[in-house]
C-alpha positions in Angstrom: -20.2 76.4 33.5 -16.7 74.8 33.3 -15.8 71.5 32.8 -11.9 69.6 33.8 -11.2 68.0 30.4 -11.1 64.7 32.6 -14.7 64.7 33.8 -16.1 65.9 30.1 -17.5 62.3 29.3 -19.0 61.8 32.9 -21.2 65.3 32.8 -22.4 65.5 28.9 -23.2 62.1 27.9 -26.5 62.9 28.0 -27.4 62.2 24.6 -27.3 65.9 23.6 -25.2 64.9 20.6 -21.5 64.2 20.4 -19.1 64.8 23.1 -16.8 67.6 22.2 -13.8 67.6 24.9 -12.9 70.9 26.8 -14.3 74.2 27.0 -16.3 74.0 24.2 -18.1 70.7 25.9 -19.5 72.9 28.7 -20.6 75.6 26.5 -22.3 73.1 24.2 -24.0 71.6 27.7 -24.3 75.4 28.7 -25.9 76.3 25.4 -28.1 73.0 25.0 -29.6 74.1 28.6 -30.0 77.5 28.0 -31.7 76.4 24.1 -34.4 74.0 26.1 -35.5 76.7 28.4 -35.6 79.1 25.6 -38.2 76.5 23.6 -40.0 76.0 27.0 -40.3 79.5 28.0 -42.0 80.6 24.4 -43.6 77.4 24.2 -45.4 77.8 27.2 -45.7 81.8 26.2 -47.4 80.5 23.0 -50.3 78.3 25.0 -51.4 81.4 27.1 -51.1 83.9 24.5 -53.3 81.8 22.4 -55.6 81.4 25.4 -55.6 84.6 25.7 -56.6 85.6 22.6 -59.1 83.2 22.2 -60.8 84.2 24.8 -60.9 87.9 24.1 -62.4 86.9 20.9 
């Protein structure tokens, strides 16, 4: 996901920490995303499995 230097403030003020201009701004906002789905994924991963297991014991 790439990012004009121009229109770095518009897409990653989004509270994700501070704005880096450039590239590196939309891999940060790329990364962030990426990290968030990650902790959702396994979170959610986590509830089942433990469902899971609970119920087989």
């Amino acid at each position: 996901m790439f990012v004009p230097f121009s229109s770095a403030l518009d897409y990653f003020d989004f509270g994700l920490g501070t704005c880096i201009y450039g590239a590196f701004g939309g891999w940060l906002f790329f990364l962030s995303l990426f990290t968030k789905v990650i902790q959702v994924v396994f979170c959610r991963l986590g509830h089942f499995s433990a469902l899971w297991l609970g119920y087989e014991a």
